[in-house]
MOPAC internal coordinates of N, CA, C and O (Angstrom, degrees):
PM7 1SCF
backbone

  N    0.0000 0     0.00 0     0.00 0    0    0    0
  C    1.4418 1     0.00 0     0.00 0    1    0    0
  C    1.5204 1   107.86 1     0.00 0    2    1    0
  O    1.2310 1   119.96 1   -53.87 1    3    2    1
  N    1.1770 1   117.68 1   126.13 1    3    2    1
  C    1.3874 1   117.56 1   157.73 1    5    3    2
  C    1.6458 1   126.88 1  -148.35 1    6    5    3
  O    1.2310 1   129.93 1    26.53 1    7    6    5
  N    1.4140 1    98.46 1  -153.47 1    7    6    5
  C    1.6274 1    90.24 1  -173.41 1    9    7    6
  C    1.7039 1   116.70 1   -79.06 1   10    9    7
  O    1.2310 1   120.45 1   -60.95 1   11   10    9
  N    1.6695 1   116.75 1   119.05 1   11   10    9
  C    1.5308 1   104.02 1   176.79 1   13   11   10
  C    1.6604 1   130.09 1   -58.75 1   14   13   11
  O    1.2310 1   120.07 1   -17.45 1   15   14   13
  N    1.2085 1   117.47 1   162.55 1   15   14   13
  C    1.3833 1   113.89 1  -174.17 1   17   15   14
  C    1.7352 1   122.69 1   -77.71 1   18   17   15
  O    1.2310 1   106.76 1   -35.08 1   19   18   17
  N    1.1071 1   142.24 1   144.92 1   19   18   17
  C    1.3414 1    93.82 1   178.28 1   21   19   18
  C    1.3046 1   101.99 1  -111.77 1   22   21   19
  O    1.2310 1   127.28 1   -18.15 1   23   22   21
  N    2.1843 1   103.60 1   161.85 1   23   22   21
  C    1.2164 1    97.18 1  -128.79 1   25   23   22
  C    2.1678 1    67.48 1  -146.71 1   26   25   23
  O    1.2310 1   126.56 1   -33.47 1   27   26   25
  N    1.3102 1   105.00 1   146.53 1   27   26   25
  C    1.4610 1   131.67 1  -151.75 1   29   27   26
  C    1.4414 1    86.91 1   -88.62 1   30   29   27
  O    1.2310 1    99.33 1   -33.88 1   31   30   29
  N    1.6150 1   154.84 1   146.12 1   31   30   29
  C    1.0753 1   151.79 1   138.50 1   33   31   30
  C    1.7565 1    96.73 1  -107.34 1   34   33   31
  O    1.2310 1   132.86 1   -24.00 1   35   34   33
  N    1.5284 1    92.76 1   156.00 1   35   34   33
  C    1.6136 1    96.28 1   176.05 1   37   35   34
  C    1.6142 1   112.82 1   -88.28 1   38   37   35
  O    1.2310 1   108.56 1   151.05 1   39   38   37
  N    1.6671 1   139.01 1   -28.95 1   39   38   37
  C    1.0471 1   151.36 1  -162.60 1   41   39   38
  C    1.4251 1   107.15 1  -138.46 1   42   41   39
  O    1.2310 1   123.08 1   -20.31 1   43   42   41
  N    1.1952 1   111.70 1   159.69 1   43   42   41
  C    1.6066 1   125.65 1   162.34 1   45   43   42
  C    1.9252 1    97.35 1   -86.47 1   46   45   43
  O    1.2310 1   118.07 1   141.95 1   47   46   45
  N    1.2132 1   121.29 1   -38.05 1   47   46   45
  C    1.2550 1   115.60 1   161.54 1   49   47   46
  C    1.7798 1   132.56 1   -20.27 1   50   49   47
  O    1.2310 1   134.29 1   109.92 1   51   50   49
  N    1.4603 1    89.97 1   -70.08 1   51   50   49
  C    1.7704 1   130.64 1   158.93 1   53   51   50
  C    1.5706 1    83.62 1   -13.37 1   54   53   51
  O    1.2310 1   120.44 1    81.97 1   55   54   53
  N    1.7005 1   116.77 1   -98.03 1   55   54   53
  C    0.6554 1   153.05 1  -150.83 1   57   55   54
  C    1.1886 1   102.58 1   -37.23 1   58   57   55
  O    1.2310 1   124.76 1    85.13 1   59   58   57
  N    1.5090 1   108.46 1   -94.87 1   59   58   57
  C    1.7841 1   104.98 1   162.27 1   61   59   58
  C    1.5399 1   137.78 1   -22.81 1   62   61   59
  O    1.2310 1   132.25 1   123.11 1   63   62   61
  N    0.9490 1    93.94 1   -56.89 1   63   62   61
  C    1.7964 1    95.84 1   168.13 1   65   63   62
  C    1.3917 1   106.79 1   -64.76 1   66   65   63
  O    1.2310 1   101.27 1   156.46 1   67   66   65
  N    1.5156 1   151.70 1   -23.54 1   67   66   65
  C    1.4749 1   125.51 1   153.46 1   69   67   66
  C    0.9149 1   109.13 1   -96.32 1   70   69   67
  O    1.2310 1   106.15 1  -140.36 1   71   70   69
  N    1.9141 1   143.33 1    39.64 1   71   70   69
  C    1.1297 1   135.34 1   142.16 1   73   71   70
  C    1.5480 1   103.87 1   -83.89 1   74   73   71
  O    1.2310 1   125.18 1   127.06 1   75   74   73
  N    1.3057 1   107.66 1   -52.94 1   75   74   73
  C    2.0326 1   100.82 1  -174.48 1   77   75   74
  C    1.1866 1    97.23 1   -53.97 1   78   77   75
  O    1.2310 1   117.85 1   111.69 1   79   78   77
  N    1.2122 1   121.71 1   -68.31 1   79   78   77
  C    1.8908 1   120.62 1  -179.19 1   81   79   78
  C    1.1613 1   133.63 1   -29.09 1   82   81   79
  O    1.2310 1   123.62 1   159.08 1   83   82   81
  N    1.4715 1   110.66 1   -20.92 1   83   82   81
  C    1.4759 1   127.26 1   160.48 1   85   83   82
  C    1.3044 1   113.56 1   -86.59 1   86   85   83
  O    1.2310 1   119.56 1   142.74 1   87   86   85
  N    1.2267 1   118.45 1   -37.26 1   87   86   85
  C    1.7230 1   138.37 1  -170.00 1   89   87   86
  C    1.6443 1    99.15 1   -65.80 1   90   89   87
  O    1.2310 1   115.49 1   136.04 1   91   90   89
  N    1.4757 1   126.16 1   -43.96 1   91   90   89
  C    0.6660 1   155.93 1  -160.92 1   93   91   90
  C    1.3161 1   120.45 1   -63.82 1   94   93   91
  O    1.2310 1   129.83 1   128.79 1   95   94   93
  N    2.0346 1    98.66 1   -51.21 1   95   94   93
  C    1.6188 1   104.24 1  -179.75 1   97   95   94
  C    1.1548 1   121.54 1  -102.12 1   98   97   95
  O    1.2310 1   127.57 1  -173.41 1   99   98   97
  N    1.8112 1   103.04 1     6.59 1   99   98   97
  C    1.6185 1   112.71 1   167.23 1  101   99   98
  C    1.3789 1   109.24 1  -100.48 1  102  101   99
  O    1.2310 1   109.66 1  -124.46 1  103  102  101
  N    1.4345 1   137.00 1    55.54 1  103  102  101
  C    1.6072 1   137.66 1  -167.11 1  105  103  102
  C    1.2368 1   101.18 1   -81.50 1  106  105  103
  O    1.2310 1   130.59 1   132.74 1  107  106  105
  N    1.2638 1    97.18 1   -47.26 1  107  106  105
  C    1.7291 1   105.98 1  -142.50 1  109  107  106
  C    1.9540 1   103.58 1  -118.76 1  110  109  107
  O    1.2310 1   130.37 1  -157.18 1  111  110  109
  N    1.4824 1    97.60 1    22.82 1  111  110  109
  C    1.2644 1    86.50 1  -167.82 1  113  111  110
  C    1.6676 1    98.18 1  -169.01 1  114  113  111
  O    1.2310 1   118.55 1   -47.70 1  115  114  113
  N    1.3892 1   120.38 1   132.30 1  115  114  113
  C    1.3454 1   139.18 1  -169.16 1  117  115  114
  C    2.4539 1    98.91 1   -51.43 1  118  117  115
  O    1.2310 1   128.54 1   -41.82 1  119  118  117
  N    0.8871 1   101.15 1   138.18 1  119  118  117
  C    1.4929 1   122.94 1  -177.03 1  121  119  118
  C    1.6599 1    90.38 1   -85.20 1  122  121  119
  O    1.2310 1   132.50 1   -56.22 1  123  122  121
  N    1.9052 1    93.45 1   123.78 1  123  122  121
  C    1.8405 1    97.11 1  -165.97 1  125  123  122
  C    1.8653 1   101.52 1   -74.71 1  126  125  123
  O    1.2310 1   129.96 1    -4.01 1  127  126  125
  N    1.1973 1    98.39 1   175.99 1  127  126  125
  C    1.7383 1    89.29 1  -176.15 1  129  127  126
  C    1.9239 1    88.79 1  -143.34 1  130  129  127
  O    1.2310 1   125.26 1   -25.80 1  131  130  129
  N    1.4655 1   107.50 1   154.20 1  131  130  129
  C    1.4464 1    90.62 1  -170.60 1  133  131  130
  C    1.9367 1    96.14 1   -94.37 1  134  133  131
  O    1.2310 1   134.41 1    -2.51 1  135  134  133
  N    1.3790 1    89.74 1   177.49 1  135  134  133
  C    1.4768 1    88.91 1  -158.86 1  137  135  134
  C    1.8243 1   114.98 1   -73.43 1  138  137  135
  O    1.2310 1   131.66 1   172.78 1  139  138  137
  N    1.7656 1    95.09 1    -7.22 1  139  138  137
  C    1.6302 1   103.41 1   175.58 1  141  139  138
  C    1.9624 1   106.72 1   -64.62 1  142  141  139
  O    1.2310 1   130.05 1   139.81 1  143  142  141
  N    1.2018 1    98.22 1   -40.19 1  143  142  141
  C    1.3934 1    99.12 1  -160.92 1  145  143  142
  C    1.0513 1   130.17 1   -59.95 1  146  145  143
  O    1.2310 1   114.94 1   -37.78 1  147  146  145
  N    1.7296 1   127.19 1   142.22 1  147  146  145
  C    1.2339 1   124.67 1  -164.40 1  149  147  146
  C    1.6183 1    82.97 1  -139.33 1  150  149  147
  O    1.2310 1   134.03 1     3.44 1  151  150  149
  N    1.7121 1    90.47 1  -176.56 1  151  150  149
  C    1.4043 1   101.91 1   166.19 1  153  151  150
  C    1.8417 1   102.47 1   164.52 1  154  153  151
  O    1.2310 1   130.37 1    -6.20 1  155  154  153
  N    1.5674 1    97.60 1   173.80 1  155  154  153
  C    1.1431 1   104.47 1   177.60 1  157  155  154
  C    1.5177 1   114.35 1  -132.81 1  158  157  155
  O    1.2310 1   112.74 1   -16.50 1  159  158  157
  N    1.4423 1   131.32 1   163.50 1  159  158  157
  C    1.3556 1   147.12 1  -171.40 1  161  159  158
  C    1.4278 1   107.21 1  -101.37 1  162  161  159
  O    1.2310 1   126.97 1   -89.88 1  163  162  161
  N    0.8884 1   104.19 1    90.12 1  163  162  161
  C    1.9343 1    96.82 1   157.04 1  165  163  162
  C    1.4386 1   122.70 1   -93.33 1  166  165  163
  O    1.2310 1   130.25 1   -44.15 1  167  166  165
  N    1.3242 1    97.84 1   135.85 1  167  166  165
  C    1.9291 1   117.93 1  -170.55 1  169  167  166
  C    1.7660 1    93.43 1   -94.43 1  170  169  167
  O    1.2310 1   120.09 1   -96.95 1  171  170  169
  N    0.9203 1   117.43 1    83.05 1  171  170  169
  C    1.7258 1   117.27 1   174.93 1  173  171  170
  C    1.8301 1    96.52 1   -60.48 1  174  173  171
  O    1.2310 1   119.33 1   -30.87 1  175  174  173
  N    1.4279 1   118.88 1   149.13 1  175  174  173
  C    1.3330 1   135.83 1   141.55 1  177  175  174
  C    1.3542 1   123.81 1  -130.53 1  178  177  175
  O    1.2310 1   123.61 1  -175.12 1  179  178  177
  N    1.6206 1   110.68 1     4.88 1  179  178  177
  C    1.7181 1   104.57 1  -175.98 1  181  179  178
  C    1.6292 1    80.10 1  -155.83 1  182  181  179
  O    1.2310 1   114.76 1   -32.77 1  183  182  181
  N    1.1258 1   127.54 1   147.23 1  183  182  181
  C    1.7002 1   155.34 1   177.43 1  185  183  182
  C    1.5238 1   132.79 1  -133.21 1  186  185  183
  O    1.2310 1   108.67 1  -105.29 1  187  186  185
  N    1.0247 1   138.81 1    74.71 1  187  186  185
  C    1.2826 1   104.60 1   176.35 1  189  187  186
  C    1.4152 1   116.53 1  -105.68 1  190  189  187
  O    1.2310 1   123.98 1    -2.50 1  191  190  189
  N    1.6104 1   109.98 1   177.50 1  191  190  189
  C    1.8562 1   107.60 1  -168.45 1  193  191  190
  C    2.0393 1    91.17 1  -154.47 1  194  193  191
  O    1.2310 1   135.72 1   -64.68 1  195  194  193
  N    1.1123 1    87.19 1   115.32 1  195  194  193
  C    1.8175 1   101.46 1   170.53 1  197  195  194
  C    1.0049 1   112.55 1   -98.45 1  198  197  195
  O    1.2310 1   110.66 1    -1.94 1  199  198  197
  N    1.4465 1   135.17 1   178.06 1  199  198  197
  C    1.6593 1   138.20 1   156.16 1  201  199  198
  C    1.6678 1    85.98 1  -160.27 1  202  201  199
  O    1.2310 1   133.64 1   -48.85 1  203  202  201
  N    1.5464 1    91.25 1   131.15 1  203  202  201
  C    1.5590 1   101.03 1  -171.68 1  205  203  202
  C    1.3433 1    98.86 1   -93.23 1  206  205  203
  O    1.2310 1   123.92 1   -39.94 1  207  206  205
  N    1.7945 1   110.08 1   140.06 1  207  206  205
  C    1.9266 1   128.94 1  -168.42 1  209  207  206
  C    1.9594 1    88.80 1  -113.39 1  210  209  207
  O    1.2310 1   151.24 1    -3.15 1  211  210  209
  N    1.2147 1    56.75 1   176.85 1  211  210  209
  C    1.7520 1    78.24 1  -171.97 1  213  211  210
  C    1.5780 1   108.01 1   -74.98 1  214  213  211
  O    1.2310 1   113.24 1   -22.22 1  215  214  213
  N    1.0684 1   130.38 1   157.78 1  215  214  213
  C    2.0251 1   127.67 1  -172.32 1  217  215  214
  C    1.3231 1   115.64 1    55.61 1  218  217  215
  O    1.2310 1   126.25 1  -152.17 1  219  218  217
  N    1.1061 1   105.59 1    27.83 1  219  218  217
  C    1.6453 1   104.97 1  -161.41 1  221  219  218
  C    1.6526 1   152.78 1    73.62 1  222  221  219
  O    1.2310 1   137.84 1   178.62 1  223  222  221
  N    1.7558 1    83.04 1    -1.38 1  223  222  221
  C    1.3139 1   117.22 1  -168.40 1  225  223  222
  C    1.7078 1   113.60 1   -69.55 1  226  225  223
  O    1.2310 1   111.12 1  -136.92 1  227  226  225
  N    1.6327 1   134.31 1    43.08 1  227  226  225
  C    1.0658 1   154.57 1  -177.16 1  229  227  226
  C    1.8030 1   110.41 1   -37.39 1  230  229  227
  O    1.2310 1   130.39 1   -49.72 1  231  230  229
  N    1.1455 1    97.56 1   130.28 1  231  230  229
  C    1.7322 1    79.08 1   168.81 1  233  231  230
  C    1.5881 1   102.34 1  -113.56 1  234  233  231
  O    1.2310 1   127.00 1   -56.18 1  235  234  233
  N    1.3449 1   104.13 1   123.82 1  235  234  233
  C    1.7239 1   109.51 1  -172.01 1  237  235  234
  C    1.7888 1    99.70 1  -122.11 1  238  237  235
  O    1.2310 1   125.73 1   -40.13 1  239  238  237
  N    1.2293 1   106.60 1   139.87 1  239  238  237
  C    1.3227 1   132.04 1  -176.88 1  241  239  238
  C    1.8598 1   122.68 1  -122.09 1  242  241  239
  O    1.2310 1   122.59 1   -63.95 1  243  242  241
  N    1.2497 1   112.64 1   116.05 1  243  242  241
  C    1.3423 1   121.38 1  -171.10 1  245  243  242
  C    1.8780 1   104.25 1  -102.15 1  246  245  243
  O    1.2310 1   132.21 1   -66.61 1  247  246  245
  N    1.7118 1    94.02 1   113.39 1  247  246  245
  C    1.4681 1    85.14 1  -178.55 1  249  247  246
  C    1.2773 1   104.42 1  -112.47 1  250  249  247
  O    1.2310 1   115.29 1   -45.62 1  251  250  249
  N    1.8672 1   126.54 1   134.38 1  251  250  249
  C    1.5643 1   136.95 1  -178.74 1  253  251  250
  C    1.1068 1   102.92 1  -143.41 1  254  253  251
  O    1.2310 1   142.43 1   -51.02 1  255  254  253
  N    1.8891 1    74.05 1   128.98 1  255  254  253
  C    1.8086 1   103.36 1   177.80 1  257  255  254
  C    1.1113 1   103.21 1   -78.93 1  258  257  255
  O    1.2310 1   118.22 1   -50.44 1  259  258  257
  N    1.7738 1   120.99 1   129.56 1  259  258  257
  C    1.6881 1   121.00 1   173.52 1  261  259  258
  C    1.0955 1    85.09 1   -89.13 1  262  261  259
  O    1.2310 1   133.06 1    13.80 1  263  262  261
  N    1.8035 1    92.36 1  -166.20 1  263  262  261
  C    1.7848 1   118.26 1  -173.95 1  265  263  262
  C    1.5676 1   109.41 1   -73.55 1  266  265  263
  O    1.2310 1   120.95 1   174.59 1  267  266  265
  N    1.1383 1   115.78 1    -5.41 1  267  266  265
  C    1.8400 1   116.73 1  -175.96 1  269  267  266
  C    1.1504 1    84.31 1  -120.34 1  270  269  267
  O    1.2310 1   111.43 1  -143.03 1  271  270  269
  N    1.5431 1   133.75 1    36.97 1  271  270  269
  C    1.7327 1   108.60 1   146.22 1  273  271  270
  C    1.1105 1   111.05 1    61.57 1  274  273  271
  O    1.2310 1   119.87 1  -156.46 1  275  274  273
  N    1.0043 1   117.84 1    23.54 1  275  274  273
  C    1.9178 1   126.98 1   169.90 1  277  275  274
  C    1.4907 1   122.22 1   -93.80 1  278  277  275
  O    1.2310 1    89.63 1   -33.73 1  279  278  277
  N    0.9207 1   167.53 1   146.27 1  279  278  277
  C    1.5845 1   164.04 1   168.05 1  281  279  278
  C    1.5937 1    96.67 1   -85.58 1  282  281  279
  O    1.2310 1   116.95 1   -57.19 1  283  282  281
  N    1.2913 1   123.41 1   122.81 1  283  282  281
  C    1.6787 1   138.69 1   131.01 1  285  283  282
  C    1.1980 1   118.71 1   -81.25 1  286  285  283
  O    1.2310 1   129.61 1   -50.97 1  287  286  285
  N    1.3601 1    99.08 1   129.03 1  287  286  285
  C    1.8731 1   108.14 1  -171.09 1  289  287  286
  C    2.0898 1    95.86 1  -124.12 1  290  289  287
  O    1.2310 1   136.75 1   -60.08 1  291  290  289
  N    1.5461 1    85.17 1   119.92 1  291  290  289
  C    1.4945 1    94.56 1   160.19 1  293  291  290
  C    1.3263 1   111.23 1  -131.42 1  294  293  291
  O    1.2310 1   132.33 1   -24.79 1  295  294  293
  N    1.4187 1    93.79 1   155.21 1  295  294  293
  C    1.7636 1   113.93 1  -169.78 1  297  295  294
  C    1.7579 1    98.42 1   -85.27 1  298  297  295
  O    1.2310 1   123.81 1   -65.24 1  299  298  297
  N    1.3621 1   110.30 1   114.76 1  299  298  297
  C    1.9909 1   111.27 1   171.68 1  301  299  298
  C    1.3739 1   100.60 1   -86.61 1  302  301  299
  O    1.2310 1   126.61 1   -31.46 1  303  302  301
  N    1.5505 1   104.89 1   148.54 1  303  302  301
  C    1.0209 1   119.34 1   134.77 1  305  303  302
  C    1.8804 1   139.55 1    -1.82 1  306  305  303
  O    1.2310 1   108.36 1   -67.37 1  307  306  305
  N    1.1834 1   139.37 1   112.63 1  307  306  305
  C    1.7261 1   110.67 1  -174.06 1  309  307  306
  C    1.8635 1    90.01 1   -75.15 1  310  309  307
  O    1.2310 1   120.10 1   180.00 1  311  310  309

C-alpha cells in the first residue's frame, strides 16, 4: 500500500461512469479486501462539523440521530 499518484481526469463525468462500472462488476458478489485490512464501525448518535469564519464568526453544526434513524441538524452558537 502506498501513496497514490495524482492523476489529471478530464470530467467529473469520467469519474462517474467508472464508479457505476465498478459498482456494476461487484453486483453479485462481495468487494475483495486485501488481507492487511482491518477496520472498525462506528455507530454515530451525536456529530458535530465547524468551519472556522473570520472574527470568530464559526459556523458550527450539531448533528442527532432520533429514534427513526433520522439526523437533526442544529446550527450552535460559535
Amino acid at each position: 500500500m502506498g501513496i497514490r499518484a495524482k492523476q489529471v481526469i478530464s470530467s467529473r463525468r469520467l469519474l462517474e461512469d467508472k464508479f457505476k462500472a465498478l459498482k456494476r462488476s461487484f453486483t453479485d458478489t462481495e468487494v475483495p479486501l486485501p488481507k492487511f485490512w482491518g477496520g472498525s464501525r462506528v455507530h454515530l448518535s451525536q456529530i458535530e462539523f465547524w468551519q472556522g469564519g473570520a472574527s470568530q464568526l464559526h459556523d458550527r453544526f450539531q448533528y442527532m440521530r432520533d429514534q427513526n434513524d433520522s439526523w437533526n441538524i442544529e446550527r450552535l452558537s460559535p
